[in-house]
N, C-alpha and C positions, 0 to 999 in steps of 0.2 A: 385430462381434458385440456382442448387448447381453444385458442380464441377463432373466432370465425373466420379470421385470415389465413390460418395456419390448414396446411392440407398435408397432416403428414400419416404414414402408413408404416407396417410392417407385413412383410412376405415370411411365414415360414415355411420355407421350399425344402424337397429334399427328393428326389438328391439337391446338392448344391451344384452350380452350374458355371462357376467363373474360370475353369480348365475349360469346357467346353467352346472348342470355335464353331463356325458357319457348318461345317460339314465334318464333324472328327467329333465324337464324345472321351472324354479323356479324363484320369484320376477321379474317379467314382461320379462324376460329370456328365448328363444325357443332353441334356438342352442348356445352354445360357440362358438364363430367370432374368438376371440384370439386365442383358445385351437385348430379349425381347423385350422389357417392360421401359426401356429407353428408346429403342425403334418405335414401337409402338406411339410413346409419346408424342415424337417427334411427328410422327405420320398424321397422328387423330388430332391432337391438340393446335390449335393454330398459335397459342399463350406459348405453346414451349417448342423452339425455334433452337436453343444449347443446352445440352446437359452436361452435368457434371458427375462422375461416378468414383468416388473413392472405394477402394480395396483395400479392408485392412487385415485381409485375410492371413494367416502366416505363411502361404503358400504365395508364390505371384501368379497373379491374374491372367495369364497367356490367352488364355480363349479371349477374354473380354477385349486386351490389347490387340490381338492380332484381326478381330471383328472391326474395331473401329481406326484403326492406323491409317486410314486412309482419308479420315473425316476431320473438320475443322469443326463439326456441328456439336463432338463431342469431347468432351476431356477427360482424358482419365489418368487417373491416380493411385498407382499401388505402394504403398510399404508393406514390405516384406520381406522373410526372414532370405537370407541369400548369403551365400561361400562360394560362389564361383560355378561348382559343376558336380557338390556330392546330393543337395537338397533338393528334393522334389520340388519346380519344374526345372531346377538349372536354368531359368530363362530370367528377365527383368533386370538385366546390367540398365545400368545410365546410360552409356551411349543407344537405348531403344528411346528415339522420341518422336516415334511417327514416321511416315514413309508421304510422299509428295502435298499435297494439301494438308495432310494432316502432321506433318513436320511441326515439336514445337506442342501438337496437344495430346502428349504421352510421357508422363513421369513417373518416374520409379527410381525408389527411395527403399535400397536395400539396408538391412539392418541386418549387426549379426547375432550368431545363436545367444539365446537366453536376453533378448532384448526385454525391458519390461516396460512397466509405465508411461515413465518420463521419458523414453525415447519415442515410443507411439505418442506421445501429447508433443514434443519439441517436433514430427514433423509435420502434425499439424499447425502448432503455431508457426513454422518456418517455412511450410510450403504449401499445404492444402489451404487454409485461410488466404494467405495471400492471393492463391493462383485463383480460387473460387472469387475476389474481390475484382481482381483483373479480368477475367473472365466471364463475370455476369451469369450465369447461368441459369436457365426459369424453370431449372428442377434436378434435383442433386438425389443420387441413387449411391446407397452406401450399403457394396459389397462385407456384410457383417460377419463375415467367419469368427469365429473364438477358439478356434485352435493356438496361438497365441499365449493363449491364459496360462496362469502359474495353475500345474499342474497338470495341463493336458501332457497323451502320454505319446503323442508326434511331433508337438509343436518345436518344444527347445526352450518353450521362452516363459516369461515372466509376469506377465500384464496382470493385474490385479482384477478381480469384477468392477472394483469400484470405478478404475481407469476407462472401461468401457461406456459407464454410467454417464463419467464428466462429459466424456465424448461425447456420446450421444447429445448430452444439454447443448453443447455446443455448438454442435452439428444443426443442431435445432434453431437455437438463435441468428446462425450463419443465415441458413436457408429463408429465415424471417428476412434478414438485412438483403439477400442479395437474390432471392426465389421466389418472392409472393409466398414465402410458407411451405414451398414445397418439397417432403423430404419424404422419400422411401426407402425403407430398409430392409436387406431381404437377406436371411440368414443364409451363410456359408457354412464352411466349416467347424468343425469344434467334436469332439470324441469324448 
């Protein structure tokens, strides 16, 4: 339960939808969940004018990225697992940060195999909070994959449940300071 200020949600979608772009379904991907339920926003609500979408999927977010690249209304943020060119999407280097207006609100924050914990909370603390602070945004959509976790059998990586846990609280008290409350989470990946 949360206080009457606080408007937060959870999506459990499936398939998961953060491969998926405008017109291409891709890696077990039919529709983008996130990518509509942030247009949408934007469309119906007149209160939510920026979003903010983090990805903490262990794959990166290509469909959600390559949907909004173009937009200043949106910001998005992936950490994810990345080597270069052997990991599924091979996509989310650092030099991707958006393409003309939207130049600037596209970060990605690869990490490598077997990443756990303390790296997924170090780039929260070092880049998601901040950039959500700088950027104001009056409803923050958080791409939830769990493929990540210690022991999943694609991920690589390390993340503990509990890791995800703090998250989320966090995620929560952010969206209170800088969203009216507003936090959606829509499950990605996880095996």
């Amino acid at each position: 339960g949360g206080s009457s200020s606080s408007h937060c949600g959870l999506a459990l979608c499936r398939p998961p939808g953060h491969h998926a772009s405008r017109n291409r379904s891709s890696g077990f991907c039919l529709f983008n969940n996130v990518a509509v339920a942030a247009s949408y926003a934007l469309d119906r609500y007149p209160e939510v004018s920026r979003v903010m979408i983090f990805d903490w999927d262990v794959h990166h977010g290509q469909g959600t990225q390559h949907i909004f690249e173009h937009s200043s209304d949106v910001l998005v943020i992936n950490a994810h697992r990345h080597d270069g060119h052997s990991f599924y999407p091979a996509t989310g280097g650092s030099s991707e940060v958006g393409l003309g207006p939207g130049r600037g609100y596209n970060i990605n924050v690869a990490l490598p195999q077997g990443y756990g914990g303390a790296a997924l909370w170090s780039v929260c603390a070092n880049v998601v909070f901040p950039a959500a602070r700088s950027f104001r945004p009056d409803l923050i959509v958080v791409s939830a994959g769990f493929d990540a976790a210690l022991g999943d059998p694609l991920g690589g990586c390390a993340v503990p449940p509990q890791a995800f846990g703090a998250l989320t609280a966090e995620l929560r008290a952010l969206a209170s300071e800088v969203a009216g409350g507003r936090l959606l989470m829509a499950l990605e990946g996880g095996y």
